[in-house]
PyMOL Python script that loads the backbone (N, CA, C, O; Angstrom):
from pymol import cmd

cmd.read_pdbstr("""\
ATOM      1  N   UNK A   1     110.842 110.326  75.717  1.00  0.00           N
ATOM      2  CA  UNK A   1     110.046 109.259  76.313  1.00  0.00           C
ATOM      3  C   UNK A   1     109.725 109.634  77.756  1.00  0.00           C
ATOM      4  O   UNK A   1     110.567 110.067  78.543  1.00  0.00           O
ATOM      5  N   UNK A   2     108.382 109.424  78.049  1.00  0.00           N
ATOM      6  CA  UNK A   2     107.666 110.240  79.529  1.00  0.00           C
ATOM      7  C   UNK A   2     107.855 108.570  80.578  1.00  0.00           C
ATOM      8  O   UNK A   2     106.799 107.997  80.849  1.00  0.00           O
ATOM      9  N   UNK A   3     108.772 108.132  80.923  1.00  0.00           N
ATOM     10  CA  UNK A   3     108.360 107.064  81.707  1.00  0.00           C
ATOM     11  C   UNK A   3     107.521 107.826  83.228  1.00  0.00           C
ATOM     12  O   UNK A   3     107.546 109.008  83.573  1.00  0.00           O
ATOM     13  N   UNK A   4     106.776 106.565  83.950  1.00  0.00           N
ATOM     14  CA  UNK A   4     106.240 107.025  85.016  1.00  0.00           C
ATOM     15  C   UNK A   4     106.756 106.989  86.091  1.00  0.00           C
ATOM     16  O   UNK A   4     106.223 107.681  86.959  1.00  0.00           O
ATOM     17  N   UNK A   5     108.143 106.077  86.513  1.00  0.00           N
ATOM     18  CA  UNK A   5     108.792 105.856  87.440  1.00  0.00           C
ATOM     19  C   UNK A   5     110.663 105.906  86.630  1.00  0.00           C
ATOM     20  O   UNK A   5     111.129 105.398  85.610  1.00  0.00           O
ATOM     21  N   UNK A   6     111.021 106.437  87.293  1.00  0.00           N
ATOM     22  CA  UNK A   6     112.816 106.642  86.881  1.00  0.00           C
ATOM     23  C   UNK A   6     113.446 104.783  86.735  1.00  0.00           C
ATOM     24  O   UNK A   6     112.829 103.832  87.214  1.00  0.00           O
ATOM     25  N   UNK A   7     114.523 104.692  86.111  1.00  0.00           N
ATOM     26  CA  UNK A   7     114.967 103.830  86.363  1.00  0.00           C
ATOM     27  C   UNK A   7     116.694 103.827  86.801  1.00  0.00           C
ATOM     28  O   UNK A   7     117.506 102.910  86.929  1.00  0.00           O
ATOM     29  N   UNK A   8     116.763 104.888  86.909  1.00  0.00           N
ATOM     30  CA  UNK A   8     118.466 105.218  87.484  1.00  0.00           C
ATOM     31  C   UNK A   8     118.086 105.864  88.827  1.00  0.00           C
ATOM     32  O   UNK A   8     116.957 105.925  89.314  1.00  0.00           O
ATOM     33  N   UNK A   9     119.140 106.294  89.292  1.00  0.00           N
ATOM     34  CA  UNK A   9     119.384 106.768  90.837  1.00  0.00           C
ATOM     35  C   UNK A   9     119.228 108.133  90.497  1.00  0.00           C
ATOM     36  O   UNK A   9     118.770 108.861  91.378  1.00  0.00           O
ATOM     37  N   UNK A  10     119.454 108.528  89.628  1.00  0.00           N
ATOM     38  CA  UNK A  10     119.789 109.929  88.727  1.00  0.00           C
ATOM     39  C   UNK A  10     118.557 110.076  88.384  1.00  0.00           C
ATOM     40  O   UNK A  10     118.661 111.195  87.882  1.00  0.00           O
ATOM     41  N   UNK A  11     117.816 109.893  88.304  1.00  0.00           N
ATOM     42  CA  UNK A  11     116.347 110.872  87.932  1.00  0.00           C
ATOM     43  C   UNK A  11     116.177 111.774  89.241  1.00  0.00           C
ATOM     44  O   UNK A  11     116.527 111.600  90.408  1.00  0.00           O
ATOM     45  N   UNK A  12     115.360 113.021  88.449  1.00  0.00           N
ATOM     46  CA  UNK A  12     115.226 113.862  89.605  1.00  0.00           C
ATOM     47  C   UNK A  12     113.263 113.759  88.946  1.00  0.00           C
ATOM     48  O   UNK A  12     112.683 113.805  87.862  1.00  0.00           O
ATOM     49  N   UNK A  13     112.854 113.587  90.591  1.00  0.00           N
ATOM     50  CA  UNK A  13     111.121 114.011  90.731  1.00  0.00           C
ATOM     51  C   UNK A  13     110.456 114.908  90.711  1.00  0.00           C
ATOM     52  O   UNK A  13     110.288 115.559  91.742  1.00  0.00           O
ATOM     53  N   UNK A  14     109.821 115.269  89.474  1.00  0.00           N
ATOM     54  CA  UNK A  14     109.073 116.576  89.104  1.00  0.00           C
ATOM     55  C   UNK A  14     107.579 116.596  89.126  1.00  0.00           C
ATOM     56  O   UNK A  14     107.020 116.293  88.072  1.00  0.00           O
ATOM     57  N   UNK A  15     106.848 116.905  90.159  1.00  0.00           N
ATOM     58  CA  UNK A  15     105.638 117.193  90.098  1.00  0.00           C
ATOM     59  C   UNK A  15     104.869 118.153  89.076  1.00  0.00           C
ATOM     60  O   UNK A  15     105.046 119.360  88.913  1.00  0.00           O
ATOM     61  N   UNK A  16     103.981 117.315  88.439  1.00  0.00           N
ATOM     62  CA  UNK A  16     103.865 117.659  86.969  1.00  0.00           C
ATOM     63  C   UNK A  16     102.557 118.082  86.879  1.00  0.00           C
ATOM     64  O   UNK A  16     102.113 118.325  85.756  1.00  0.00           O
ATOM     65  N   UNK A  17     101.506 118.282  88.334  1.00  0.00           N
ATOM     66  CA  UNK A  17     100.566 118.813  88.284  1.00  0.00           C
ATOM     67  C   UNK A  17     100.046 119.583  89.598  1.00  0.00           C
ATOM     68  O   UNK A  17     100.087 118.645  90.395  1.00  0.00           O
ATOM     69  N   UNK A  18      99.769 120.246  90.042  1.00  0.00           N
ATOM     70  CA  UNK A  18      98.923 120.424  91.362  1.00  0.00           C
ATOM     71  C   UNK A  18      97.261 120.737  91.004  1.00  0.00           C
ATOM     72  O   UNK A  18      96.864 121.659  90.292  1.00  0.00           O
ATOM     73  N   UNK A  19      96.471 119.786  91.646  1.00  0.00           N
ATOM     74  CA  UNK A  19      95.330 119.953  91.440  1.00  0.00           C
ATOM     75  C   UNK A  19      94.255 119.785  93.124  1.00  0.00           C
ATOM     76  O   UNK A  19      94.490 119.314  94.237  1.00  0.00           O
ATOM     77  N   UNK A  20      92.980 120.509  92.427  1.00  0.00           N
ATOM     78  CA  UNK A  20      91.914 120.079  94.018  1.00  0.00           C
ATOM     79  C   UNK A  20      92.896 120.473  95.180  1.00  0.00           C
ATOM     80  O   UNK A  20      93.307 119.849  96.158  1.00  0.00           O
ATOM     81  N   UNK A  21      93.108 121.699  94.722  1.00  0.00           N
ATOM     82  CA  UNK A  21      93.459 122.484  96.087  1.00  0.00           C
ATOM     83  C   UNK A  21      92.309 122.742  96.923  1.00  0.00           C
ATOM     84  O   UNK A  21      91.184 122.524  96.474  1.00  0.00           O
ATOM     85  N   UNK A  22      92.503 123.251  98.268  1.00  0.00           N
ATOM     86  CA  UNK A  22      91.554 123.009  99.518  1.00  0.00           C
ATOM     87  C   UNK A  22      92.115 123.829  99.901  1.00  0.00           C
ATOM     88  O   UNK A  22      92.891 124.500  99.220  1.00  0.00           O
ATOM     89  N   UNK A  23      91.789 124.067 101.537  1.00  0.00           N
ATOM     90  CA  UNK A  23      92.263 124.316 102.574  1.00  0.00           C
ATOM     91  C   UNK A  23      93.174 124.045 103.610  1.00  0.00           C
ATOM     92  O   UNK A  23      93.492 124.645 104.637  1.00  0.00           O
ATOM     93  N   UNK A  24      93.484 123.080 103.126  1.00  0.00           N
ATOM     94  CA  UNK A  24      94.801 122.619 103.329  1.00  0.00           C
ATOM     95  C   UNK A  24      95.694 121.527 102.677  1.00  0.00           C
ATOM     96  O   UNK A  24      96.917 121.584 102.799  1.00  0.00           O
ATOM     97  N   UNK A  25      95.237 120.787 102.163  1.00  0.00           N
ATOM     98  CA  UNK A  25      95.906 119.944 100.767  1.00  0.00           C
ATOM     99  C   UNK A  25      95.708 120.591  99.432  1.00  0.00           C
ATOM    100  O   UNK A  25      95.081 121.634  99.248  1.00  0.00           O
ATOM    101  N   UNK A  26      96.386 119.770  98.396  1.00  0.00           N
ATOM    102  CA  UNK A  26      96.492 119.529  97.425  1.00  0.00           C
ATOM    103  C   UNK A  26      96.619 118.208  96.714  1.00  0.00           C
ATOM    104  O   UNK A  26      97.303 117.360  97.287  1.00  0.00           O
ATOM    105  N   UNK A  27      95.787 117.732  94.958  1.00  0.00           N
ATOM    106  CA  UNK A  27      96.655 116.609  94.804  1.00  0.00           C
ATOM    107  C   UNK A  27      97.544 116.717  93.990  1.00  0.00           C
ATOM    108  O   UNK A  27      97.419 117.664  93.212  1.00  0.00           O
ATOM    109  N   UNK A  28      98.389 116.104  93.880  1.00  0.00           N
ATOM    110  CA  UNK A  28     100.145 116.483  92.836  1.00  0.00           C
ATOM    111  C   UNK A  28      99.868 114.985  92.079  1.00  0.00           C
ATOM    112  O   UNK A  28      99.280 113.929  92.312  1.00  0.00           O
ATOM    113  N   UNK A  29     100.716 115.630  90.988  1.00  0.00           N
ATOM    114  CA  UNK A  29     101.116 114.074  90.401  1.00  0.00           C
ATOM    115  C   UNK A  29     102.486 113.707  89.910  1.00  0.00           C
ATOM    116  O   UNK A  29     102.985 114.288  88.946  1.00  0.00           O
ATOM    117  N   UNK A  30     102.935 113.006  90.390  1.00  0.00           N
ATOM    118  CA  UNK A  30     104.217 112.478  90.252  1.00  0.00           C
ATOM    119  C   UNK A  30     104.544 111.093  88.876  1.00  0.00           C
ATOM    120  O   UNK A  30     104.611 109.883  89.089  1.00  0.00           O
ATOM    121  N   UNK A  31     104.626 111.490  88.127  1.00  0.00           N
ATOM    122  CA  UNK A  31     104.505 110.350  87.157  1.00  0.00           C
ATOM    123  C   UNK A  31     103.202 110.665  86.740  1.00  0.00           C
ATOM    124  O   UNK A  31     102.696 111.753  86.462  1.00  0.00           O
ATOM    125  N   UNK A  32     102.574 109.087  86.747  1.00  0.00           N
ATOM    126  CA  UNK A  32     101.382 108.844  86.386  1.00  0.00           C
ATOM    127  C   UNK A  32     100.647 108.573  87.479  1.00  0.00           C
ATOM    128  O   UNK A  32      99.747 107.750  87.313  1.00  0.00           O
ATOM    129  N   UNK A  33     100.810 109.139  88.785  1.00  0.00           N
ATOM    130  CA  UNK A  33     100.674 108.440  89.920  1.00  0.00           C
ATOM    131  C   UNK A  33     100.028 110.217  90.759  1.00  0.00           C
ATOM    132  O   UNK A  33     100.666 111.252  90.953  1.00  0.00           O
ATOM    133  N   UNK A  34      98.831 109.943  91.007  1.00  0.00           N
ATOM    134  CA  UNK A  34      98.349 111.263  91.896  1.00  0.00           C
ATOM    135  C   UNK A  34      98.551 110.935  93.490  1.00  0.00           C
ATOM    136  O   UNK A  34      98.471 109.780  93.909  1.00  0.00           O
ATOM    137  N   UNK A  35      98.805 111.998  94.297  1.00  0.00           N
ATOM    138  CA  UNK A  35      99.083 111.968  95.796  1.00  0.00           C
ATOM    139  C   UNK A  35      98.260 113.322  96.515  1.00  0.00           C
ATOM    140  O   UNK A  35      98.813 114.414  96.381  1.00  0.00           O
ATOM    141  N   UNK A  36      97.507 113.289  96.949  1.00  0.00           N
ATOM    142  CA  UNK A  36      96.743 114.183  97.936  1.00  0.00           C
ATOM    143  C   UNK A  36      97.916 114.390  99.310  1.00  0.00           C
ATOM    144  O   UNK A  36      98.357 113.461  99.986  1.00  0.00           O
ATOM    145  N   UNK A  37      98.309 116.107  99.512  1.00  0.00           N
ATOM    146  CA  UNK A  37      99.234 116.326  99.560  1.00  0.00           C
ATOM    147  C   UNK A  37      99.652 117.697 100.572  1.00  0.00           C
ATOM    148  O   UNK A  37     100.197 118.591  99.926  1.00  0.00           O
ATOM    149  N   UNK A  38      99.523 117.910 101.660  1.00  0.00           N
ATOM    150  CA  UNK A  38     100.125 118.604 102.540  1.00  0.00           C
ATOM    151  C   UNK A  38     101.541 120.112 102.138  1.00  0.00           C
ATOM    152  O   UNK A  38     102.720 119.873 102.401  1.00  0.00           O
ATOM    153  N   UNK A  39     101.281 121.001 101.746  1.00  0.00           N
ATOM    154  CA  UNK A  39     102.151 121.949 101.376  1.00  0.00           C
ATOM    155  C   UNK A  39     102.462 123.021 102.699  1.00  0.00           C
ATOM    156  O   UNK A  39     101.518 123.778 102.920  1.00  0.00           O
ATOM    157  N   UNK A  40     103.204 123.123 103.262  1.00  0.00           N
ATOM    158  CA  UNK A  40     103.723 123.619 104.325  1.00  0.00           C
ATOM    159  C   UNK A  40     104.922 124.295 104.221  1.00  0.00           C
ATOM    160  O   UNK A  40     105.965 123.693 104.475  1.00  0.00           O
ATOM    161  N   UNK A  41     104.937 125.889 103.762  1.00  0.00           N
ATOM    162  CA  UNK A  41     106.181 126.490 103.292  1.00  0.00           C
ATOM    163  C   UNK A  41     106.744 126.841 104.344  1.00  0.00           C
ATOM    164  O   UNK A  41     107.826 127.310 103.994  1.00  0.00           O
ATOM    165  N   UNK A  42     106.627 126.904 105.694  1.00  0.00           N
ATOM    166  CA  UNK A  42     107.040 127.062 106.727  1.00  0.00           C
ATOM    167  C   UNK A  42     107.845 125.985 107.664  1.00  0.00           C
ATOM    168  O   UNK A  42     108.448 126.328 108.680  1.00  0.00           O
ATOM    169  N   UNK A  43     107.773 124.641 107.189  1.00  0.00           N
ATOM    170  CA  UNK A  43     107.918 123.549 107.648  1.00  0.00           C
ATOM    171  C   UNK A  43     109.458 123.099 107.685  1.00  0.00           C
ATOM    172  O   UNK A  43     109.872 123.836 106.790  1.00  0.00           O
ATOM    173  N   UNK A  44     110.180 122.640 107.964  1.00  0.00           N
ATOM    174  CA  UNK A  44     111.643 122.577 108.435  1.00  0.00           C
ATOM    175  C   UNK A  44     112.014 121.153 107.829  1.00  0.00           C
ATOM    176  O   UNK A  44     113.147 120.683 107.939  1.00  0.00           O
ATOM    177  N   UNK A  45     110.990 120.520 107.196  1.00  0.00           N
ATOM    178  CA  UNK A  45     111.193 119.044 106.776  1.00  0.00           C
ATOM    179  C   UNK A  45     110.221 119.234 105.899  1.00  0.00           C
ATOM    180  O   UNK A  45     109.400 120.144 105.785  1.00  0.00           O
ATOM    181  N   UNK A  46     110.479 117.923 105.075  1.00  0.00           N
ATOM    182  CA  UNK A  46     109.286 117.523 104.138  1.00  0.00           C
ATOM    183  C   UNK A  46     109.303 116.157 104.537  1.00  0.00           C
ATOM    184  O   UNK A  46     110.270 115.552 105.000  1.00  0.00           O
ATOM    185  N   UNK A  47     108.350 115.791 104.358  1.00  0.00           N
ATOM    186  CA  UNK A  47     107.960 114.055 105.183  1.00  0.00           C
ATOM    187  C   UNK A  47     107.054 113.479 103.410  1.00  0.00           C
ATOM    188  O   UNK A  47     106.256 114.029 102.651  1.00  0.00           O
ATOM    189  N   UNK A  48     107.775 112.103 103.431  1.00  0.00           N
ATOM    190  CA  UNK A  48     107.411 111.338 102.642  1.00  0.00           C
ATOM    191  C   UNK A  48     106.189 110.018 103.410  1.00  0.00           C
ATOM    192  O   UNK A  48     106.378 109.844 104.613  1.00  0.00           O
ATOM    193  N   UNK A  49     105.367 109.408 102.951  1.00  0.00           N
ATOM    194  CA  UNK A  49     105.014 108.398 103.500  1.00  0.00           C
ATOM    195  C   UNK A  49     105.477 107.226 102.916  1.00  0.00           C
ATOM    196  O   UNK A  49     105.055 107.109 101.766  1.00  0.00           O
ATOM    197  N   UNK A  50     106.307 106.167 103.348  1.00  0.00           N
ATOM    198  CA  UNK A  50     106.531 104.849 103.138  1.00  0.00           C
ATOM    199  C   UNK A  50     105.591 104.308 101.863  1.00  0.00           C
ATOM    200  O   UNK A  50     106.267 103.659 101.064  1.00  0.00           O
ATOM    201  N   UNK A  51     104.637 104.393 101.616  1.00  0.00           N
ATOM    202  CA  UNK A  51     103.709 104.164 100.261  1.00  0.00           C
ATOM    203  C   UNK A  51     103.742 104.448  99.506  1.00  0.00           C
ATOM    204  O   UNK A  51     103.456 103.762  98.524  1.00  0.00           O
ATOM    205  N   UNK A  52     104.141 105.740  99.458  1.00  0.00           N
ATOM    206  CA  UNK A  52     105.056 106.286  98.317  1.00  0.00           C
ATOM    207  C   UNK A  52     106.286 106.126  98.088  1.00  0.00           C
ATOM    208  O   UNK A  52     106.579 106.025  96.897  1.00  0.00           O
ATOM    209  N   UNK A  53     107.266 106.059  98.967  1.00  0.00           N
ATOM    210  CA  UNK A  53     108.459 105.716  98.690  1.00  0.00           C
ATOM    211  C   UNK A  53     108.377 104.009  98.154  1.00  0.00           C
ATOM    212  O   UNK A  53     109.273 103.691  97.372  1.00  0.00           O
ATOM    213  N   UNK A  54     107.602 103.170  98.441  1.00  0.00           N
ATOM    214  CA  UNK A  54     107.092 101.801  97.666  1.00  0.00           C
ATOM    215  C   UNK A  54     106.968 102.183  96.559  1.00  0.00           C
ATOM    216  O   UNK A  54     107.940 101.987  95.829  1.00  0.00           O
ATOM    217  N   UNK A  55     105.753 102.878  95.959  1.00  0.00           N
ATOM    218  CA  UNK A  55     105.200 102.900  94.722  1.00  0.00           C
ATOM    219  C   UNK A  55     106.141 103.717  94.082  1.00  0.00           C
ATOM    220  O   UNK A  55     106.325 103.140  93.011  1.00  0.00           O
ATOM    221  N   UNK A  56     106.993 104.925  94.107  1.00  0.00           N
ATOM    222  CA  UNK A  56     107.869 105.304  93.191  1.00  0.00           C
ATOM    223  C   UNK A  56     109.361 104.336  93.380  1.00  0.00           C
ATOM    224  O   UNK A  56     110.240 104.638  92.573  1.00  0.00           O
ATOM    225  N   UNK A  57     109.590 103.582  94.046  1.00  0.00           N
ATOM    226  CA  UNK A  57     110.602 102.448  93.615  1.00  0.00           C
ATOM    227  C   UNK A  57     111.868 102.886  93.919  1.00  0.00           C
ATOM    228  O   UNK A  57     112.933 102.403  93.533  1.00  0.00           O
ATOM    229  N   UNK A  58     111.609 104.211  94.923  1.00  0.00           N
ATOM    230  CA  UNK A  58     113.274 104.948  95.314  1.00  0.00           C
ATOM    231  C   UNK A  58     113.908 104.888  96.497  1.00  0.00           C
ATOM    232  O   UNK A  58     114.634 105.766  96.965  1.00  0.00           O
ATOM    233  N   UNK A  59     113.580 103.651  97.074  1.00  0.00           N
ATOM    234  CA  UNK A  59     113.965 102.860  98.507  1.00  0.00           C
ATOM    235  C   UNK A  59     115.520 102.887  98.647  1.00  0.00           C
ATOM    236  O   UNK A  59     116.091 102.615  99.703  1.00  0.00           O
ATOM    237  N   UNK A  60     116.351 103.344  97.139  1.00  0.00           N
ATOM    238  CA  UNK A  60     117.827 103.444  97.182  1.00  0.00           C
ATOM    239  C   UNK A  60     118.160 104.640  97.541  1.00  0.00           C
ATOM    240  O   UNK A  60     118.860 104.759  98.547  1.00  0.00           O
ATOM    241  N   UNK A  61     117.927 105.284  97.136  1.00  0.00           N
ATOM    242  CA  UNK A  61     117.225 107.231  97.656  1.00  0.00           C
ATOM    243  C   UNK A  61     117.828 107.596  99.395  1.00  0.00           C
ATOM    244  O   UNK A  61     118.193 108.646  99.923  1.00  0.00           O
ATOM    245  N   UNK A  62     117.731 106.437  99.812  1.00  0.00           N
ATOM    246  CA  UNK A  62     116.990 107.039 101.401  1.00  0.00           C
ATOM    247  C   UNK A  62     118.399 106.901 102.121  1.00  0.00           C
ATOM    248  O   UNK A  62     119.291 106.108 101.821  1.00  0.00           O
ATOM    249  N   UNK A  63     118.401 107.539 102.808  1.00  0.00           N
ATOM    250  CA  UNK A  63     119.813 107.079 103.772  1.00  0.00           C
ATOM    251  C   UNK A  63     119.753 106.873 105.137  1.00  0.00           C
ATOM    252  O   UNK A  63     118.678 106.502 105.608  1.00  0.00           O
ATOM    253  N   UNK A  64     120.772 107.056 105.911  1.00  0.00           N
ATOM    254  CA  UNK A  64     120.402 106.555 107.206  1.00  0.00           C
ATOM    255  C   UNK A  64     119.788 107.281 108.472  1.00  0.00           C
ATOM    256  O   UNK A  64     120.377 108.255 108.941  1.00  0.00           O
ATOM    257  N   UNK A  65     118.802 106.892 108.939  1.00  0.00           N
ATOM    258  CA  UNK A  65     117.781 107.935 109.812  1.00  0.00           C
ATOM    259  C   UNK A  65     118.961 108.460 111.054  1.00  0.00           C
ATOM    260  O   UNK A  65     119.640 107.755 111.801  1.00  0.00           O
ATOM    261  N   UNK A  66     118.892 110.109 110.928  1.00  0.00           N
ATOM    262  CA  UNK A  66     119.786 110.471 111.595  1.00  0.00           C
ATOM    263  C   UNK A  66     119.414 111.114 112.350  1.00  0.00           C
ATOM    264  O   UNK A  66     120.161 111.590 113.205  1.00  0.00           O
ATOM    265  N   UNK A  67     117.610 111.454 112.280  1.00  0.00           N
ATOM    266  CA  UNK A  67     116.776 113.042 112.620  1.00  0.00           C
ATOM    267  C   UNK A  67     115.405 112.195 113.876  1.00  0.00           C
ATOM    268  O   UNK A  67     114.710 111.192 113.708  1.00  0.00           O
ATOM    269  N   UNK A  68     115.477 112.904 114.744  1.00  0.00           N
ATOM    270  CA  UNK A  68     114.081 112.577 115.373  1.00  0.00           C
ATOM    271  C   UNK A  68     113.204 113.911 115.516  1.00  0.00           C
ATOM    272  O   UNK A  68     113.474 115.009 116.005  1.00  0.00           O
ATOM    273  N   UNK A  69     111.951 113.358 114.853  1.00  0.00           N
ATOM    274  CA  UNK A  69     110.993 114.268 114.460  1.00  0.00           C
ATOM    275  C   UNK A  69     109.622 114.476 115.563  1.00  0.00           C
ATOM    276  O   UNK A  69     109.136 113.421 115.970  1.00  0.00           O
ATOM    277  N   UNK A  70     109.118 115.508 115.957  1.00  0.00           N
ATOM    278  CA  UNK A  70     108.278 115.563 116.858  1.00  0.00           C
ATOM    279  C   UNK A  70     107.159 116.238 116.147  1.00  0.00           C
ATOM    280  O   UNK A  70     107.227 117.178 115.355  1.00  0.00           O
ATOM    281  N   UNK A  71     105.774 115.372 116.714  1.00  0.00           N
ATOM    282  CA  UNK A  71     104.755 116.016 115.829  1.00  0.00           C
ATOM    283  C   UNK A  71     104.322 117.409 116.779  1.00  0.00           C
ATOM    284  O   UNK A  71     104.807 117.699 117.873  1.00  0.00           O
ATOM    285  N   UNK A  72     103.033 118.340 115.855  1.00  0.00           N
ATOM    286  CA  UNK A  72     102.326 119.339 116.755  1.00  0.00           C
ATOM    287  C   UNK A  72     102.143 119.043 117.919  1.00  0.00           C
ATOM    288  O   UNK A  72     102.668 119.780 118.753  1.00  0.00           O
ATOM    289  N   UNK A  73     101.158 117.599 118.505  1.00  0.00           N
ATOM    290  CA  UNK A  73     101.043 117.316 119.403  1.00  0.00           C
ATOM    291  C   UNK A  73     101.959 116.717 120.542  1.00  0.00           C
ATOM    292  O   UNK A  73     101.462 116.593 121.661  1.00  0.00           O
ATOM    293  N   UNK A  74     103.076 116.394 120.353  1.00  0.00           N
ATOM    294  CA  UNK A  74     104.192 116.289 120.983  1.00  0.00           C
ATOM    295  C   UNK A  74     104.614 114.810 120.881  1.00  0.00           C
ATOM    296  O   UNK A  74     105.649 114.404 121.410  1.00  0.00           O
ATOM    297  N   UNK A  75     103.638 113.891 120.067  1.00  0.00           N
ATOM    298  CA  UNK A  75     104.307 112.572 119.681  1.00  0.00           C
ATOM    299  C   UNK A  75     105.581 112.424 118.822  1.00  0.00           C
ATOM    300  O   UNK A  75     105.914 113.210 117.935  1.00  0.00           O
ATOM    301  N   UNK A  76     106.220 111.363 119.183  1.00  0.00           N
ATOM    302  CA  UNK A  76     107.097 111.508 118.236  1.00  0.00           C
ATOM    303  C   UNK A  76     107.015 110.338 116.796  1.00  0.00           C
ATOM    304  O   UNK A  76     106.629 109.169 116.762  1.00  0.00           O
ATOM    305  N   UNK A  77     107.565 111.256 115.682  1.00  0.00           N
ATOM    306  CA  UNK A  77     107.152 110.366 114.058  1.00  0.00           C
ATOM    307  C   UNK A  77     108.498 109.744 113.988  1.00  0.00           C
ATOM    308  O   UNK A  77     109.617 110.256 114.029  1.00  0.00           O
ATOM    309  N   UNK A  78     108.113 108.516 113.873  1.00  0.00           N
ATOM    310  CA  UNK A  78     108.648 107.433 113.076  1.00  0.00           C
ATOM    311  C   UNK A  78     109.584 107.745 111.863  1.00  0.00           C
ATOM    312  O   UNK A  78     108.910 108.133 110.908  1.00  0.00           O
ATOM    313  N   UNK A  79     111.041 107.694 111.574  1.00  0.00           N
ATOM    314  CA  UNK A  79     111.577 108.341 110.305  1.00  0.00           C
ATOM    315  C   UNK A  79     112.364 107.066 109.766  1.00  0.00           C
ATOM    316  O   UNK A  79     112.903 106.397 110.647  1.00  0.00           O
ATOM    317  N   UNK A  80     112.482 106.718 108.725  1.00  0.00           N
ATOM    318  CA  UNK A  80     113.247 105.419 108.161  1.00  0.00           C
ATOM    319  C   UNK A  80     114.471 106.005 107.758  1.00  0.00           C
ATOM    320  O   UNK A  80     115.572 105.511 108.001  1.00  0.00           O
ATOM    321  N   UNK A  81     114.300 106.923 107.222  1.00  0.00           N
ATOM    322  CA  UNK A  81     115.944 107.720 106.310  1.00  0.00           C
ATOM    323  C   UNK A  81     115.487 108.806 106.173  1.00  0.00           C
ATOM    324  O   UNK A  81     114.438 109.254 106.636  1.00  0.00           O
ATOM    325  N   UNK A  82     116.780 109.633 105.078  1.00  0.00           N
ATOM    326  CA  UNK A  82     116.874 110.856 104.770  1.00  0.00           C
ATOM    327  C   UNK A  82     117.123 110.842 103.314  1.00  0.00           C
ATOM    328  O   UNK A  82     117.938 110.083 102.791  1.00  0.00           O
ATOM    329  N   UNK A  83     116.379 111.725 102.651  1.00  0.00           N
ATOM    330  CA  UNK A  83     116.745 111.856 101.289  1.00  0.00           C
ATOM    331  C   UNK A  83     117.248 113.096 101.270  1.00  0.00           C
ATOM    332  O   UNK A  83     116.683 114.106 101.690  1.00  0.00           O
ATOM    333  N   UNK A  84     118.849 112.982 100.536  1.00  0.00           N
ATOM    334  CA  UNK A  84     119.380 114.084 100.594  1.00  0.00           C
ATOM    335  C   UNK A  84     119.004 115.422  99.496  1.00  0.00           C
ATOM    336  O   UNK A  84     119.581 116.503  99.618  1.00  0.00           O
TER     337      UNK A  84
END
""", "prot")
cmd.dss("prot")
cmd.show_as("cartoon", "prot")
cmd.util.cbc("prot")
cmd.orient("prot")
């Protein structure tokens, strides 16, 4: 059975497509659910957006923000938690 969203803590998230690659995105699909999508193999983090962490329902996932993140431009990003 393919559900689109897990219902245990124990599911692990498998991106089940990459499509409309560019020049610098991609879109993935997670479930039944597509996300236009930033791939950065060089990157020291992976950053989720809050909209997604809504729509896949894994707000239990997250733990306690321990990291302060600085963008290119030297602002600093907003972090809610950590998924381990």
């Amino acid at each position: 059975m393919n559900e689109p969203y897990p219902k245990t803590q124990n599911k692990t998230y498998t991106i089940s497509s990459i499509e409309g690659v560019n020049s610098n995105s991609c879109l993935i699909k997670i479930g039944q659910q597509s996300y236009r999508a930033l791939i950065d193999s060089g990157a020291e983090v992976c950053l989720i957006h809050k909209r997604v962490i809504d729509q896949l329902k894994i707000h239990s996932k997250i733990g306690s923000n321990t990291i302060n993140l600085q963008s290119v431009s030297g602002g600093n990003i907003s972090v809610l938690g950590c998924v381990p």
